[in-house]
Structure formats: structure tokens, C-alpha cells
C-alpha positions in Angstrom: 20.6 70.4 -46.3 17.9 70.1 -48.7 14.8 68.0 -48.3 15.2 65.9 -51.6 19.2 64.9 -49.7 17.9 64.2 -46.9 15.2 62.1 -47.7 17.6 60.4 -49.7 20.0 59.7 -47.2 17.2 58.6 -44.6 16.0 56.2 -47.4 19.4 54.7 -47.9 20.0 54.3 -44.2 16.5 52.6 -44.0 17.5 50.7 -46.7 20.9 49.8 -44.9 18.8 48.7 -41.6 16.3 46.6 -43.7 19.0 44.4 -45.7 20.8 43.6 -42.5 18.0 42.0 -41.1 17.3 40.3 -44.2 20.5 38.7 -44.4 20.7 37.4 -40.9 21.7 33.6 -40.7 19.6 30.1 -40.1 18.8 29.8 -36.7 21.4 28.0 -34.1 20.3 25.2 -31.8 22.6 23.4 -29.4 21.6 20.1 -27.9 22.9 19.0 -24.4 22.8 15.4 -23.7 21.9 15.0 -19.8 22.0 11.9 -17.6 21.1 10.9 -14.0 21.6 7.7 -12.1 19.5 6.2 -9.7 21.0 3.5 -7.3 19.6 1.5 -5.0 20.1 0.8 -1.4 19.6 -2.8 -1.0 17.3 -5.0 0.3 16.6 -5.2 4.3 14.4 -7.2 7.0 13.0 -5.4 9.8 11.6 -7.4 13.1 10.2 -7.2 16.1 13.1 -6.3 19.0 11.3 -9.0 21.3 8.1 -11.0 21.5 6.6 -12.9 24.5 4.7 -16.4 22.8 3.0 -16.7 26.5 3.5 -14.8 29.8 2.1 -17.3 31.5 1.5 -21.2 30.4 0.6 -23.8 33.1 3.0 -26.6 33.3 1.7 -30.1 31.4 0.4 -28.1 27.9 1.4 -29.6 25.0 1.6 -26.3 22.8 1.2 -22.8 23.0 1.5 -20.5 20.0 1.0 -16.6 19.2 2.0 -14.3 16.9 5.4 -13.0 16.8 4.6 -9.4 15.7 5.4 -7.6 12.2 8.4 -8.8 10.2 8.9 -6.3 7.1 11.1 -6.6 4.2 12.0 -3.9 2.3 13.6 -4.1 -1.5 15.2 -0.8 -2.5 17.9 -2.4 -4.4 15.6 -0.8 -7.8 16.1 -3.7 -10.4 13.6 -5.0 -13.0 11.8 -8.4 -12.5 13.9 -9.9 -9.1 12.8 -11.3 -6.2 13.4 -11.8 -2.6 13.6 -14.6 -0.3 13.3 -14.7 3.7 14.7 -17.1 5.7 14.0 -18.2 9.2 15.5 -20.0 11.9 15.5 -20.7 15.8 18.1 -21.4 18.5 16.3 -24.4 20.9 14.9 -22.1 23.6 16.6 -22.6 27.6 16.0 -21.7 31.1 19.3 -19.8 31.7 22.5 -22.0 30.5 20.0 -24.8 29.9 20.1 -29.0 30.3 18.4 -31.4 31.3 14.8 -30.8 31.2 15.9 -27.1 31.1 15.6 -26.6 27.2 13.4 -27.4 24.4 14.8 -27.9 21.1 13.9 -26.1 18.2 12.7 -29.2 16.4 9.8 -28.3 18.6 9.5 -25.1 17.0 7.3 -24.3 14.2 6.4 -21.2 12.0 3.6 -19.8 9.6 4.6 -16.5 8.3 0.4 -16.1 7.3 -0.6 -13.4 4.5 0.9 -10.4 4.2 -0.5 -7.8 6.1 0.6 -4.6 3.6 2.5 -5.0 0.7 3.3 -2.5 -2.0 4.8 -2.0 -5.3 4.9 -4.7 -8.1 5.2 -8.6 -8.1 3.5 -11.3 -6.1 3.9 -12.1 -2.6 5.0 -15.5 -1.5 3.7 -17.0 1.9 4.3 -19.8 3.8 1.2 -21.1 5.2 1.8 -24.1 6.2 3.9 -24.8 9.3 7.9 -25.7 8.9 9.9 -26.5 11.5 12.1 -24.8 12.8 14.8 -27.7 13.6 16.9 -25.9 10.1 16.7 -22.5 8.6 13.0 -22.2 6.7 11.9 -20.1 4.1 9.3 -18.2 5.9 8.3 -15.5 3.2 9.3 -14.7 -0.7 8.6 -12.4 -3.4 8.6 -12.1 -6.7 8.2 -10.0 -9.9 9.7 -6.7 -8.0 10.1 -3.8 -9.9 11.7 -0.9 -8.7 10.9 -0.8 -5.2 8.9 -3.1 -2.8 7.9 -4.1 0.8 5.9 -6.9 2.3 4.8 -7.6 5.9 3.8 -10.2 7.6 2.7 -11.5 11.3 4.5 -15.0 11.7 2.7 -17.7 14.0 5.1 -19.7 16.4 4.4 -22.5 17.6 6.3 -24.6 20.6 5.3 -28.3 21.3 6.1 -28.2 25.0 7.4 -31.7 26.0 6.0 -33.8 28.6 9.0 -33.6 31.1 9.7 -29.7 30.7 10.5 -27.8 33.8 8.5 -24.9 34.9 10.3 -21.5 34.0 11.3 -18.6 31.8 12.5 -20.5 28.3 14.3 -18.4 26.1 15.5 -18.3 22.4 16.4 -16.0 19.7 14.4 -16.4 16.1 16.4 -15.2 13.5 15.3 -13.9 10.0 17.1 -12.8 7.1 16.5 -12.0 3.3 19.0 -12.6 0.2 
């Protein structure tokens, strides 16, 4: 083959290569629209399994008091701008099966959730300070302003007013909290 067809031919081919790539198309982009979903897992109150207010009280005090141990709620629920309220009530506390001079009622009961004691996340935390009674269901602790997720503790202070004609003995009662 002679040099002057072959050059040719390599310069058409060349040629051939080059216009192909010059006539490729716009670029191509796809867009793929992606979700996720979060869900919360409610809201929850943790407490202590039992507390002891005084192992051992001499007969003819008026009151005794202590701390009940840590009482933690936690909001997972994940909303915007909600809040929280704790509740708190007693049963009267008994020697066994109770009566006469055997129980004291829970109108002698009182309860002051204090400060929290940790806290995080967003909003304000809600105390109550001042002693309620517990002779009805209380609100012992609230929040509000959570975002997302939250959790506040506090150390509660019960009070019993012990009255003058209570028998000496174990007295037992259940304190209940819950949180809506």
C-alpha cells in the first residue's frame, strides 16, 4: 500500500474517532428522592423498686421524712414543643391488714419532688417545691418545651405526720407515680 493511501486512510479513521466524540450527547442525571422515618417510643417513668423513710423511729414523733430515691422520666415520644406531666399518689400506709391505730392515712402524707438532679435535652423543668399532700393524686414534677428527646430526675421528699395514737410497728404503703 502506498504511503500517501495509507496516511489517508489513517487520517480518515482519526477523523472518524474525533467526530464521534464530538457528537456525543448532554450529560444524563437522575435524581432519587429518599426518605426515612423516625418514631418515637413514648414517654416512661422510672422509680425506685423500694425505699425505707426510717428503719427505726421511736414511738411519740410527730414526723419523719427522707428522701425517696431517684424518680426519672424519660420522653422519647420525639415531637416538637410538648410537655410532660408526673403525677403522684399514696395508698394510707398499714401494719399488715391494718385498723385501728394500725394505719396512717395518706392525708398524713406529703411530697416535694425538689430540683432536678440531671436533666437533659430541651425545655424547662417543672418542680414542685412546695409540699402537697398526698390525700389525692399530686403533680409532683412537669416539663415543658421538649424537643426531640428528654429526661429529668429528681429525689422526692416524703413526709409522714405520725399521729399521736399510732402503734409501734412496720407501716407500709405503695407511692405510685405516673406521667401522661
Amino acid at each position: 500500500m502506498h504511503a500517501t493511501l495509507r496516511t489517508r486512510l489513517l487520517l480518515v479513521t482519526v477523523g472518524a474517532l474525533a467526530a464521534s466524540t464530538l457528537v456525543a450527547g448532554p450529560a444524563q442525571a437522575g435524581d432519587t428522592t429518599t426518605t426515612f422515618t423516625l418514631t418515637g417510643s413514648g414517654l416512661g417513668v422510672s422509680v425506685p423498686a423500694t425505699a425505707d423513710l426510717s428503719s427505726s423511729t421511736n414511738i411519740g414523733v410527730t414526723s419523719l421524712s427522707s428522701q425517696l430515691g431517684d424518680i426519672t422520666v424519660t420522653d422519647n415520644r420525639g415531637s416538637l414543643l410538648t410537655s410532660w406531666t408526673a403525677t403522684v399518689s399514696s395508698t394510707d400506709f398499714k401494719i399488715g391488714a391494718g385498723g385501728t391505730h394500725l394505719e396512717i392515712a395518706k392525708a398524713n402524707v406529703s411530697y416535694a419532688s425538689g430540683a432536678a438532679t440531671a436533666s437533659t435535652g430541651l425545655g424547662v423543668d417543672v418542680p414542685t417545691l412546695v409540699p402537697v399532700t398526698l390525700d389525692t393524686s399530686r403533680t409532683a414534677f412537669s416539663h415543658t418545651g421538649v424537643v426531640g428527646t428528654q429526661s429529668s430526675t429528681w429525689n422526692p421528699t416524703v413526709s409522714v405526720t405520725v399521729p399521736a395514737d399510732a402503734t409501734a410497728g412496720t407501716y407500709s404503703g405503695t407511692i405510685t407515680h405516673s406521667v401522661a
